[in-house]
N, C-alpha and C positions, 0 to 999 in steps of 0.2 A: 504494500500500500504506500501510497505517494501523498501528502499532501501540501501543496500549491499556495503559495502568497503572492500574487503581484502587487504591483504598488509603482508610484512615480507619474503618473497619468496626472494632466490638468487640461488649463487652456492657455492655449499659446497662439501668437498670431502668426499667418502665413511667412514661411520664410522661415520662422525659428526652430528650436530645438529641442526635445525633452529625452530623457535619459529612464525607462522603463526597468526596473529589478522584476526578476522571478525569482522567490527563497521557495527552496524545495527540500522536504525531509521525508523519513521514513524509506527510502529505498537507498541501493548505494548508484548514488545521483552519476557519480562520472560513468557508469558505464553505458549509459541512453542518452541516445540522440533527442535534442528538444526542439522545442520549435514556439515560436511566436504566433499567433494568429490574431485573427480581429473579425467584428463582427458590426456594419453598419445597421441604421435602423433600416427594415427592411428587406435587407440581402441578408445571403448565407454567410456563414464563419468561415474564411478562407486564412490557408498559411503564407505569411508573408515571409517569413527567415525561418532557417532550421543548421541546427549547427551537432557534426556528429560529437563522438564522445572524445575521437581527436582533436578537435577543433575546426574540421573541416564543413565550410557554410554553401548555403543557397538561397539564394534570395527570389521571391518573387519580381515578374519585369516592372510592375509596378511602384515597385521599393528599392530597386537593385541601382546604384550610387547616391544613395541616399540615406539608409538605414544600415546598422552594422550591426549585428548580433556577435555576441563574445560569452566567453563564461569560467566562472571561478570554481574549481572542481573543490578548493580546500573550502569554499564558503557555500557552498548547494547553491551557488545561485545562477542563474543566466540574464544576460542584460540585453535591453535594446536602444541603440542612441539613431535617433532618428532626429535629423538635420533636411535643412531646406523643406517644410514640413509643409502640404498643401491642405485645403481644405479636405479634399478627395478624401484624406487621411483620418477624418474624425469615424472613431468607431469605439467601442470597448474592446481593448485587448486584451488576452487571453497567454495561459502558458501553460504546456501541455509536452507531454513526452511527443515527438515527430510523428511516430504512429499513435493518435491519443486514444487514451484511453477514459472512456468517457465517464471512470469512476472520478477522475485525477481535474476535471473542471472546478476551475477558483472562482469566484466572484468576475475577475477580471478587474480593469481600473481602465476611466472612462476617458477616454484622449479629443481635445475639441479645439480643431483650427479654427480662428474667425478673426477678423477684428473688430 
């Protein structure tokens, strides 16, 4: 069993920046791939970054030089710094093992471009 904190979401205006934490306990975290998702109102939950337990990433074309997924194996956590941030981008994001599993859904924390 896995259980999920995200955290770091607000509002921020087009252009800027926000820096998303996943803490993750309960399993031994470094050895699964994770991944980032988000969820607009309306649309499905898609994955945007996914990073293995090497550290090797993928990013959706939608996010891809823009967002960086990275992660701290001694601190369970996985992070997301998302730069040059568009409205497109407001949704609740979510943190999930790459293949999720759909015991392991957090709250999520709510991310809102506008000015």
């Amino acid at each position: 069993q896995m259980h999920i904190v995200e955290s770091g979401g607000g509002l921020v205006q087009p252009g800027g920046s926000l820096r998303l934490s996943c803490a993750a306990s309960g399993r031994i975290f470094s050895l699964y791939a994770m991944g980032w998702y988000r969820q607009a109102p309306g649309k499905q939950r898609e994955l945007v970054a996914s990073i293995t337990s090497t550290g090797s990433t993928n990013y959706a074309d939608s996010v891809k030089g823009r967002f960086t997924i990275s992660r701290d194996n001694a601190k369970n956590t996985v992070y997301l710094q998302m730069n040059s941030m568009k409205p497109e981008d407001t949704a609740v994001y979510y943190c999930n093992l790459k293949v999720p599993n759909p015991n392991y859904w957090g709250q999520g924390t709510q991310v809102t471009v506008s000015s």
